[in-house]
C-alpha positions as CSV (number, residue, x, y, z in Angstrom):
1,X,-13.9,-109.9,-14.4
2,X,-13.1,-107.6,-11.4
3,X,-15.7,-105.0,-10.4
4,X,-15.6,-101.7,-11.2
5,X,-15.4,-99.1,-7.7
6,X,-16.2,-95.1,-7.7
7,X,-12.5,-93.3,-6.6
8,X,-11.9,-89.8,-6.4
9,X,-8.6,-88.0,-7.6
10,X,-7.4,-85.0,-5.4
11,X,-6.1,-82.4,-7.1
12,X,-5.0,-78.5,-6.9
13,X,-7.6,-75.7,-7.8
14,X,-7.2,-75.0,-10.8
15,X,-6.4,-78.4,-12.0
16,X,-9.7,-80.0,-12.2
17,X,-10.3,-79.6,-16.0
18,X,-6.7,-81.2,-16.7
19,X,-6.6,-84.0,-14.5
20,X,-10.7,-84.9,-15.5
21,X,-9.0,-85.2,-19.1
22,X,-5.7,-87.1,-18.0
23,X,-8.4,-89.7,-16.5
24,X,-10.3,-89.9,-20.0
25,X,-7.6,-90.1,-21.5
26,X,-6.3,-93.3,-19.4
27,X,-9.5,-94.5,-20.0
28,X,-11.8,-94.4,-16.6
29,X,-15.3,-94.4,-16.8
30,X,-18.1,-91.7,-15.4
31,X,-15.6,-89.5,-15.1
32,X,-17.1,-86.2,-13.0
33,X,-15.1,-83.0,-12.7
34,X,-16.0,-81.5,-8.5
35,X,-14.0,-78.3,-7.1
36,X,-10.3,-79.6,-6.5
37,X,-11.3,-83.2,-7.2
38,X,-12.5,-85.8,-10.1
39,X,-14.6,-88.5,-9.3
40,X,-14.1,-92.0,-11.8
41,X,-15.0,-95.5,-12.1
42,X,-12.4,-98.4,-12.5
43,X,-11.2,-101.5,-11.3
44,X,-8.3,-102.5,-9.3
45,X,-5.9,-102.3,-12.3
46,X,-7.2,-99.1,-13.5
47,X,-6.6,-98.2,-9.5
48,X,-3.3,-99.1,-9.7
49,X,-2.3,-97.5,-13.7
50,X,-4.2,-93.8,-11.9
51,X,-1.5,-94.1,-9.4
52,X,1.2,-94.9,-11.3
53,X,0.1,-92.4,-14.1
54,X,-1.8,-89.6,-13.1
55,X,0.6,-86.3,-13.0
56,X,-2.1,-84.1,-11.1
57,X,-3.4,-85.6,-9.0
58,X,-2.6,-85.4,-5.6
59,X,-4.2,-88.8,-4.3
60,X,-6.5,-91.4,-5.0
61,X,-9.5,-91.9,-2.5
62,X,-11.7,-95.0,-2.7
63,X,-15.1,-94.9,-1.1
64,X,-16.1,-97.4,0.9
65,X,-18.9,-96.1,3.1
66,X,-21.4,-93.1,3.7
67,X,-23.8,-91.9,6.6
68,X,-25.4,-89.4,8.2
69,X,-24.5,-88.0,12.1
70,X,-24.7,-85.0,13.1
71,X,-23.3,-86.0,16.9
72,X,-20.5,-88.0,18.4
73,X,-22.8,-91.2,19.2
74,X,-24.2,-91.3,15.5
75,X,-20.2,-91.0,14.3
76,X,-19.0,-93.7,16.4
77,X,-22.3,-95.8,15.5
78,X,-21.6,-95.1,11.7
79,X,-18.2,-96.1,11.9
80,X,-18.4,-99.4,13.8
81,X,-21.4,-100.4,11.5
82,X,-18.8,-101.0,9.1
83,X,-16.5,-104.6,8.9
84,X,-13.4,-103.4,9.2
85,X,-12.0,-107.1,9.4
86,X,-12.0,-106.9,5.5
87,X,-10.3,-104.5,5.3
88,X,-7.2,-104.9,8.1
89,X,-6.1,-107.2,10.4
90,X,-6.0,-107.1,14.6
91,X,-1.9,-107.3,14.6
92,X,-2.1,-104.8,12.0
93,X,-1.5,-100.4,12.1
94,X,-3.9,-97.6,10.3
95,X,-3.9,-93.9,10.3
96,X,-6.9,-91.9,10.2
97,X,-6.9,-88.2,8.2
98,X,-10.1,-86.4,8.4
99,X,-11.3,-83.3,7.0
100,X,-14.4,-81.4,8.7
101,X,-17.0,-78.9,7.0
102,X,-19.4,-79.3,9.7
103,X,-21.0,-77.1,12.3
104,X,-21.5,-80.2,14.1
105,X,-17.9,-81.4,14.5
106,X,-15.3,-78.9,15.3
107,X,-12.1,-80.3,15.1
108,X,-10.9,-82.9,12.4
109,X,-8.8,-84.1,15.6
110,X,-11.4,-84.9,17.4
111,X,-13.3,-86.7,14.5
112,X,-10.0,-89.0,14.0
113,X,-10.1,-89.9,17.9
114,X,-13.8,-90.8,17.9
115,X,-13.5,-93.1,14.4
116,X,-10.4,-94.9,15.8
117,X,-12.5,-95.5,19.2
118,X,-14.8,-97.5,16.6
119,X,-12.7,-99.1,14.4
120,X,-10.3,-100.4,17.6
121,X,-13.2,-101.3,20.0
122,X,-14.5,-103.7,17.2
123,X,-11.5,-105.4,17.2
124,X,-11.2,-105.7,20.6
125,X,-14.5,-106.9,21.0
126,X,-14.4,-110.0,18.3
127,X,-10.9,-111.1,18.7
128,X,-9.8,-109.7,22.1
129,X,-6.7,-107.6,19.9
130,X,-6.4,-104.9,18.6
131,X,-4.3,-102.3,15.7
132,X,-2.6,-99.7,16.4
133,X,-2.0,-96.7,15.1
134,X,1.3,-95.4,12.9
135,X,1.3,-92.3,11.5
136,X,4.5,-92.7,9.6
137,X,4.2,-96.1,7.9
138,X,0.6,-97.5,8.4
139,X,-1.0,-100.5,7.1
140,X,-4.3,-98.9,6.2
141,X,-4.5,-94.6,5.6
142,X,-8.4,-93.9,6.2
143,X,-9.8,-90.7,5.4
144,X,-13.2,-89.3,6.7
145,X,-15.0,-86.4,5.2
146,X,-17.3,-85.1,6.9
147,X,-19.9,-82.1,5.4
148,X,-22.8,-80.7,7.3
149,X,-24.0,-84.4,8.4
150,X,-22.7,-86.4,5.7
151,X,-19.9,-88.6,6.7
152,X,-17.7,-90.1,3.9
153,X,-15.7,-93.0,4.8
154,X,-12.6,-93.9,2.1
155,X,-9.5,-95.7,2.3
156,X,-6.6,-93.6,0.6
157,X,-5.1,-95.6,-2.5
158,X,-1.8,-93.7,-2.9
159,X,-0.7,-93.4,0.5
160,X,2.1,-90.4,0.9
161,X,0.8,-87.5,-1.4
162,X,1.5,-88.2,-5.0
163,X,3.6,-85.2,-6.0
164,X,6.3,-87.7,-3.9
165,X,7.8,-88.8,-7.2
166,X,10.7,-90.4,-5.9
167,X,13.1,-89.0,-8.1
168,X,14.0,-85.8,-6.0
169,X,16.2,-86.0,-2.9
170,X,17.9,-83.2,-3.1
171,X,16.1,-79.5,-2.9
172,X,16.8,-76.1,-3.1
173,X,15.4,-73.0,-1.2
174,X,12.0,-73.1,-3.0
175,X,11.3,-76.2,-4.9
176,X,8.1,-76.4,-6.8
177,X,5.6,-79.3,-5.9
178,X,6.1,-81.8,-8.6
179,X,1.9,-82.1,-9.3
180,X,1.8,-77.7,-9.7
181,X,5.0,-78.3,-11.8
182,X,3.1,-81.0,-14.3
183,X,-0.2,-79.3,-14.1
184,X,1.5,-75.5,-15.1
185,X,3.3,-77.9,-17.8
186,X,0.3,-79.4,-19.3
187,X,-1.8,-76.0,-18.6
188,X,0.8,-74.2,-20.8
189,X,0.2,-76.4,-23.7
190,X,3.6,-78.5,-23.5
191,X,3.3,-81.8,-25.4
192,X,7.0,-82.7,-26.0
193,X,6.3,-80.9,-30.1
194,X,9.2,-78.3,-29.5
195,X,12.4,-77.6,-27.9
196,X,12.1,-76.2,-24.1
197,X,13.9,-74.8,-21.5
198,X,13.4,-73.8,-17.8
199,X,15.5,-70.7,-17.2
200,X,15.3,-70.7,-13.6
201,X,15.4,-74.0,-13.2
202,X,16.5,-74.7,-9.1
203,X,16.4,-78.6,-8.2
204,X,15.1,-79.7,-12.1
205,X,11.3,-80.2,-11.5
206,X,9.9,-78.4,-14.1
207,X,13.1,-80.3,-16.0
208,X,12.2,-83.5,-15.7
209,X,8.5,-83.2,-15.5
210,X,8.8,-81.6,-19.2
211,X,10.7,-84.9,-19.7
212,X,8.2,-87.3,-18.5
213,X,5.3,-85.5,-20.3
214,X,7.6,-85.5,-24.0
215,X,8.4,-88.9,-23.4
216,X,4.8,-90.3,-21.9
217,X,6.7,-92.1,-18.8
218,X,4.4,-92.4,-16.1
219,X,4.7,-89.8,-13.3
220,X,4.5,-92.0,-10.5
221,X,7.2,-94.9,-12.1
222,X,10.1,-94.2,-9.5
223,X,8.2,-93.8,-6.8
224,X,8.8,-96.6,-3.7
225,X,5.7,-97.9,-2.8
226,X,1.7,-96.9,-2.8
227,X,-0.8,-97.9,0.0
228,X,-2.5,-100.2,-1.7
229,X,0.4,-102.6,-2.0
230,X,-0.1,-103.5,1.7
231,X,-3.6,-104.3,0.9
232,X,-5.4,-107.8,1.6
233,X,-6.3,-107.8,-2.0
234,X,-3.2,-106.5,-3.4
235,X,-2.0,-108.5,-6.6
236,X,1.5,-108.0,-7.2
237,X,1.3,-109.9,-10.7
238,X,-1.3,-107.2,-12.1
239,X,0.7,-104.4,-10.8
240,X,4.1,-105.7,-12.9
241,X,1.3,-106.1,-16.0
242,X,0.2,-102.9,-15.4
243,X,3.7,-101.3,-15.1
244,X,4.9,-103.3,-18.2
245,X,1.5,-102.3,-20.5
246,X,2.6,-98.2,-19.5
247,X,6.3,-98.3,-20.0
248,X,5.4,-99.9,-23.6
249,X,3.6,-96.9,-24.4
250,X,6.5,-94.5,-23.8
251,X,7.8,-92.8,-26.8
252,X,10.7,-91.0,-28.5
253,X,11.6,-87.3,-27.8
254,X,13.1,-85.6,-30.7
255,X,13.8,-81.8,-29.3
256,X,16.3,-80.9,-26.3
257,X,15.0,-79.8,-23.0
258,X,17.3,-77.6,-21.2
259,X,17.9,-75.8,-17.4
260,X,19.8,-72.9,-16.5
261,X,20.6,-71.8,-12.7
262,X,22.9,-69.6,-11.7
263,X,23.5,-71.3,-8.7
264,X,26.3,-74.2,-9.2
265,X,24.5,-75.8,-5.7
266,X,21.5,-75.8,-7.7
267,X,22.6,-76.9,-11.1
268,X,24.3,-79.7,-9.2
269,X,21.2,-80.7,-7.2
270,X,19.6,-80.6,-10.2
271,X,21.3,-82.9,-12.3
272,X,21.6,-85.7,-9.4
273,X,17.5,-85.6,-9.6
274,X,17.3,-86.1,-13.4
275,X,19.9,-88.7,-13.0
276,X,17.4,-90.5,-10.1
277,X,14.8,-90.3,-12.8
278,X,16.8,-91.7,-14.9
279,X,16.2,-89.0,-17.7
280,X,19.8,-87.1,-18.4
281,X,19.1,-88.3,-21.5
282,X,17.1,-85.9,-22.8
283,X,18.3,-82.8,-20.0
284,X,21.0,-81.0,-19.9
285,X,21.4,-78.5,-17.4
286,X,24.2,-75.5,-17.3
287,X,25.1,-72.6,-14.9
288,X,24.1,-69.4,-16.1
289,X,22.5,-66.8,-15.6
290,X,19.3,-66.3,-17.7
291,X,19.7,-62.5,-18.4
292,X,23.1,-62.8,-20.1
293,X,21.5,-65.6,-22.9
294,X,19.6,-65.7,-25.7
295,X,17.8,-68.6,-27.8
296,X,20.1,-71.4,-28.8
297,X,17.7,-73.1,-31.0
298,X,15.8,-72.7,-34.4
299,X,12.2,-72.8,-34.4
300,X,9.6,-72.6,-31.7
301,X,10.6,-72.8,-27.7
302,X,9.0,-73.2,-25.4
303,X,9.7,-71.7,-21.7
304,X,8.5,-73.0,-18.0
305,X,10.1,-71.3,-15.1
306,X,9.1,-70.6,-11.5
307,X,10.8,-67.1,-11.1
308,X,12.1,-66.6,-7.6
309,X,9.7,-63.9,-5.1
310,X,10.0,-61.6,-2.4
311,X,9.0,-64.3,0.2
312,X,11.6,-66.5,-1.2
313,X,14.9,-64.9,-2.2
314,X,16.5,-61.6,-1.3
315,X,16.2,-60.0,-4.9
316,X,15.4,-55.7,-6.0
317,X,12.0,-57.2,-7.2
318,X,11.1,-54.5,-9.8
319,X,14.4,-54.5,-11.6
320,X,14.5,-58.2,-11.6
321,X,11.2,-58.3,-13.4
322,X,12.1,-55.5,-15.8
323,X,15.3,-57.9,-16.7
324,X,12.7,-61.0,-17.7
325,X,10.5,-59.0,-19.8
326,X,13.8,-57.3,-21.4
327,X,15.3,-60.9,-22.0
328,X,12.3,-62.3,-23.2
329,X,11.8,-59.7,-25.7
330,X,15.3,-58.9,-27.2
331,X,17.1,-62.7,-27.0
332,X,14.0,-64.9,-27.4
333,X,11.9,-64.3,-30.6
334,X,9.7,-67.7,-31.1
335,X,9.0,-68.3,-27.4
336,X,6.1,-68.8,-25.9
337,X,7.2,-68.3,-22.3
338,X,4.6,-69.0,-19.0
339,X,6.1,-68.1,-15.7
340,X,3.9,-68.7,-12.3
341,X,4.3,-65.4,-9.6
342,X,2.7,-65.4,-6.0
343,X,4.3,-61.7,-6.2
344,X,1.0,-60.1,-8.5
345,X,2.7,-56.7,-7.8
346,X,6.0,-57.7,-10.0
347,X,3.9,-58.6,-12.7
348,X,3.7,-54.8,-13.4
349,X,7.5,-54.6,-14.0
350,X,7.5,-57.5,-16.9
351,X,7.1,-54.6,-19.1
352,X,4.7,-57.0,-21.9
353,X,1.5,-57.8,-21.8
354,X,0.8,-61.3,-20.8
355,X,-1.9,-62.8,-23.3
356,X,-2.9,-65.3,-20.5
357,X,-3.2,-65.1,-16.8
358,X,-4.3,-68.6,-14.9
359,X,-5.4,-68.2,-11.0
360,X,-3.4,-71.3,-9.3
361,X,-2.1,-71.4,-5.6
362,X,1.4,-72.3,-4.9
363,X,1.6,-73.7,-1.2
364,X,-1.4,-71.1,0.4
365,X,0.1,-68.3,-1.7
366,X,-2.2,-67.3,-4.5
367,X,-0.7,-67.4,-7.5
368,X,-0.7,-66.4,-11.4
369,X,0.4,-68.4,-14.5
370,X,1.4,-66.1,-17.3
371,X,1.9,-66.2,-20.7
372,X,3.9,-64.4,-22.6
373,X,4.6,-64.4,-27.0
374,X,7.2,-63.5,-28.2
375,X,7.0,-63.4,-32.2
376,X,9.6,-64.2,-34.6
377,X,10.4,-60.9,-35.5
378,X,7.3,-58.1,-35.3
379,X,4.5,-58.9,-34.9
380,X,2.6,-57.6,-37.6
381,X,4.9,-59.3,-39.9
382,X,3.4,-62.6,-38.5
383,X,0.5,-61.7,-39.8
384,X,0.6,-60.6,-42.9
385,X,0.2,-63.3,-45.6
């Protein structure tokens, strides 16, 4: 039986109650919800089906190590107190990312240097060789955290941040991050019961995220490559098991997710990404513009979009939020619509009143997630029994 190890799943703020119940839900064990992370327990397969599957987080960390130092001796002592022979080979590269809360260390640059003094003087020492370092493709990522005097020591699972799906190569002005796109998905409620649409939909993430969600296909399936798979332990057999036990789970999608753009560069960018994910399928995209339409399809739908802001595109800001408010509310009864703004000033022009609001960041903008119902027909009639 292999061992179960503590890991840690970076994640967006914000995201921490969603991705602590995608991890139940995949089935880890002492699951711990921290500010934009979520400690687990699993083995190496569960290591490898987070990766594959998780759609918010942003990495997966697994501790290897702790101490305390509150100088640069006690750092370097920490760090070659370690084996790292276990872990990489003399002829081999590593990168080393380091995050600093520390009144004793300044500068995470710094803290990198010193640990890759350690880590290459041991080698240098026992077998006369030593690695070097590649920050593009390495062997090994490390990561250090360091807070007050507490050093952390982990080696990154995932390797290039996890929002690289692997289906999107092409991109617009704007994209959205693919993990903010899945998390603002699964924080709106979306679980593939209903038809949707993205109004505004750019280079498709929102699109085929919706897509993967309805259908349960794991996030991460297109991606290339993770950085465990150049591991010493890496087992290439439980991976394929582990890829063919997810992709059995997948299931049928019975509504129609739809994009509109504007923009023909965009619509066609988009539908070359939902063709790399292999999902046109179940999207269909079209060029028009989302203030001349009106809902298409009976029953509930249910709207995503990343309208665009003032830091973004050169749009008349209040007149274009007066038009989604006026859309919303004369061309889509039965919509629960959710829309995410970094321009909190706009939201003022929407002309309803959201009955949600969500603090996210998008990038280092700070951001809100809205809601916004619109009722078949008025709304007291809804009520009334």
């Amino acid at each position: 039986m292999e061992e179960n190890f503590k890991m840690i799943a970076k994640c967006f703020f914000g995201f921490e109650e969603i991705l602590e119940k995608e991890l139940r839900t995949l089935g880890a064990q002492d699951v711990e919800k921290g500010v934009r992370m979520v400690s687990f327990k699993g083995d190496k397969g569960f290591m490898y089906k987070a990766n594959l599957s998780l759609r918010t987080a942003l990495k997966v960390l697994k501790p290897i190590y702790s101490f305390r130092a509150n100088n640069e001796q006690a750092l370097y002592k920490g760090i070659s107190g370690l084996n790292w022979s276990k872990y990489l080979n003399a002829n081999q590269t590593f990168v080393i990312d380091a995050t600093v809360h520390s009144t004793y260390f300044n500068h995470s640059e710094f803290v990198s240097q010193k640990c890759k003094d350690a880590i290459v003087d041991q080698f240098r020492e026992r077998t006369g060789q030593r690695p070097s370092i590649d920050k593009q493709y390495p062997d090994l990522r490390i990561n250090i955290h360091i807070d007050k005097d507490q050093v952390s020591v982990a080696l990154d699972t995932s390797g290039a941040s996890l929002h690289q799906r692997g289906y999107r190569t092409a991109t617009n002005i704007a994209p959205i991050n693919e993990v903010l796109a899945a998390g603002i998905l699964l924080l709106s409620g979306w679980d593939g019961q209903s038809h949707f649409l993205d109004p505004m939909c750019g280079s498709g993430t929102f699109l085929a995220e919706a897509a993967m969600i309805a259908c349960n296909i794991p996030a991460n399936i297109n991606r290339k490559e993770f950085a465990f798979e150049k591991w010493k332990d890496w087992d290439n057999d439980l991976f394929d098991t582990i890829v063919g036990s997810l992709m059995k789970k997948t299931r049928e999608f019975h509504y129609t997710i739809k994009g509109f753009d504007k923009a023909p560069s965009a619509v066609s960018k988009a539908k070359d990404n939902i063709r790399n994910a292999n999902l046109e399928d179940y999207i269909k995209v079209y060029e028009e513009n989302f203030f001349d339409t009106e809902k298409e399809t009976e029953g509930k739908l249910h709207v995503v979009f990343n309208p665009p802001y003032d830091e973004r595109l050169d749009i008349h800001m209040e007149r274009f939020y007066a038009n989604i408010g006026d859309t919303l509310k004369k061309n889509y009864p039965g919509t629960n619509a959710w829309f995410i703004t970094a321009n909190l000033e706009a939201l003022k022009f929407v002309g309803l009143k959201p009955s949600r609001k969500i603090k996210l960041f998008n990038g280092s903008l700070e951001a809100r997630l809205v809601k916004y119902e619109m009722y078949e027909g008025s709304k007291r009639t809804k009520f009334q029994v």
